[in-house]
N, C-alpha and C positions, 0 to 999 in steps of 0.2 A: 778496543780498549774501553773498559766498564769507568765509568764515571764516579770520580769516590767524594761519594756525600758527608764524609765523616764528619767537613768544620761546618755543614748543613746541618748537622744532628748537633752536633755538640751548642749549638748558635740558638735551636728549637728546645733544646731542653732548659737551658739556661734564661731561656724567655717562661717559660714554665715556671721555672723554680721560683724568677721577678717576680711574675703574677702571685704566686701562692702566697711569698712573703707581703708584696705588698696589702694583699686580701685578708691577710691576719694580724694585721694592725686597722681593719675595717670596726667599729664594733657591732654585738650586733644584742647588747644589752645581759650577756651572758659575761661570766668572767672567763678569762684564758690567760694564760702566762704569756702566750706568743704575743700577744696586745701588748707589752712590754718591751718585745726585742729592741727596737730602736731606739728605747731610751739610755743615754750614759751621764752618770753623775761624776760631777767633779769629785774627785777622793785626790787627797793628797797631793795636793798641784795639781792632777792630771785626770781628765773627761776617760769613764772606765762603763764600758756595757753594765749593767744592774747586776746580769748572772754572775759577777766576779765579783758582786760586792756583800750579796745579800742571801738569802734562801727565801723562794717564794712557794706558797703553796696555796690553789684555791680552797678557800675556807667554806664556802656554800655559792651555790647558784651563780651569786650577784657580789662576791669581795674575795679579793686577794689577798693574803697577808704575806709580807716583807718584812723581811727579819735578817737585820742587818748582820752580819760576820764581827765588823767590832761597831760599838756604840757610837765611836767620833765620825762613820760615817752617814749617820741617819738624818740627819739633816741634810746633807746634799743629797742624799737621796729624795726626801721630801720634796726639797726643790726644782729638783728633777722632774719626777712625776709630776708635779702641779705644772714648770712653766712646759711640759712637752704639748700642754691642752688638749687633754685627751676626751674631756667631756666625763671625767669620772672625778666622783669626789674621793679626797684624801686626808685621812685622819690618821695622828702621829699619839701611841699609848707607850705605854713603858714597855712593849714589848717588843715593839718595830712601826710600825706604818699597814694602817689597812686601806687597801682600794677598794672605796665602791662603787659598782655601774650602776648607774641610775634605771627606771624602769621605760624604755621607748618606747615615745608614743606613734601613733600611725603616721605621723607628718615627720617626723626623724625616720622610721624604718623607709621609709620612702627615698630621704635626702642619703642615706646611705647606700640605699638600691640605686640609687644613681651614680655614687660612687663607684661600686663594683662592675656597672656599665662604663666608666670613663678608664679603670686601668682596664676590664679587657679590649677596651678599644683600643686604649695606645699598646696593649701583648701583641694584638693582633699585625698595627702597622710594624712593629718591629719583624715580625714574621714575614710580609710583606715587603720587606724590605731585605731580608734573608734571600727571600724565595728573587728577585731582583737580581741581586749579586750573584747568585747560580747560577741564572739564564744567561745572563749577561758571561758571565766565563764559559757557559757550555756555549753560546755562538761563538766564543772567541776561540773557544778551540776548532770548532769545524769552520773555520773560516781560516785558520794556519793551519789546518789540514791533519791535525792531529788526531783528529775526531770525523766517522763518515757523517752522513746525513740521518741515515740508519739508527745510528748510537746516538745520536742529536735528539732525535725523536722518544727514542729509549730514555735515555737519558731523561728527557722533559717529562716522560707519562714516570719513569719513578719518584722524581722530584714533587711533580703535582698529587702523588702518594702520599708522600712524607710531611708536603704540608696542610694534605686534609686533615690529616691521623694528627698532627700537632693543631689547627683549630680546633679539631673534637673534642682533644683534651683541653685546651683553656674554656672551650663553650662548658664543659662539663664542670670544671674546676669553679669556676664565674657561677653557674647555675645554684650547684651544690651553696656557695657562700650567700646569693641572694635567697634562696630559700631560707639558710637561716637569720638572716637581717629582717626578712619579713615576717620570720617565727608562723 
């Protein structure tokens, strides 16, 4: 009986996809929309993602403009933006709210490159902890005999497959983002 990896895969990808989002709310002194995702402003009694409130579009390099959907909610937005501390300035014109990223200097692109080392490191333990919970059930199953010793072994050399090929990817993912933090 083959060994089905599938809440292994679905557990490795999902760790993946943490990484990415949290790696792009990293800055890395460039403008990006996704550097936004996690902020939500209060509109109308109620805490609302930015994308439901507003239209963003990078304007050049280094600023965002946010262009609110109606006018009464450019102020919470405002707010938003500023108390999320994102380390970008925020200026409110008649025509919405522009974000700008300031220009980083060598001692910031560093303190960020550290950042992107502190969430791959915690991708990783969660992977590590993935990979844990596998082993631990593939013993349990050849030990209630549902599983030979054979497919035990099997079993272990595909698992230790699956979680090279998902370190690769976070070491890659992680690489790609501190290269651009250190521009």
């Amino acid at each position: 009986m083959a060994y089905s990896f599938t809440h292994l895969s679905a557990k490795l990808t999902e760790v993946t996809d943490w990484l990415k989002k949290e790696l792009s709310a990293v800055n890395t002194g460039r403008a990006s929309i996704a550097f936004l995702d996690g902020i939500r402003a209060d509109a109308y009694g109620t805490p609302m993602p930015l994308q439901q409130l507003a239209n963003m579009n990078v304007e050049d390099a280094r600023t965002i403009r946010v262009t609110p959907y109606a006018g009464e909610t450019r102020p919470g937005i405002e707010k938003a933006v500023r108390d999320a501390n994102l380390g970008v300035s925020v200026a409110g014109d008649d025509k919405g709210i522009r974000i700008i990223f300031p220009q980083l200097t060598t001692e910031t692109r560093e303190k960020y490159a550290k950042i992107v080392g502190k969430k791959l490191e915690e991708a990783r333990v969660s992977v590590r902890n993935a990979r844990d919970e596998v082993w631990n059930d593939i013993q349990k199953k050849e030990k209630e005999g549902t599983m030979s010793e054979d497919e035990k072994f099997r079993a272990k050399e595909d698992m230790e497959k699956k979680i090279k090929e998902a370190n690769d990817t976070l070491d890659t993912v992680a690489k790609r983002k501190e290269e651009e933090v250190r521009g």
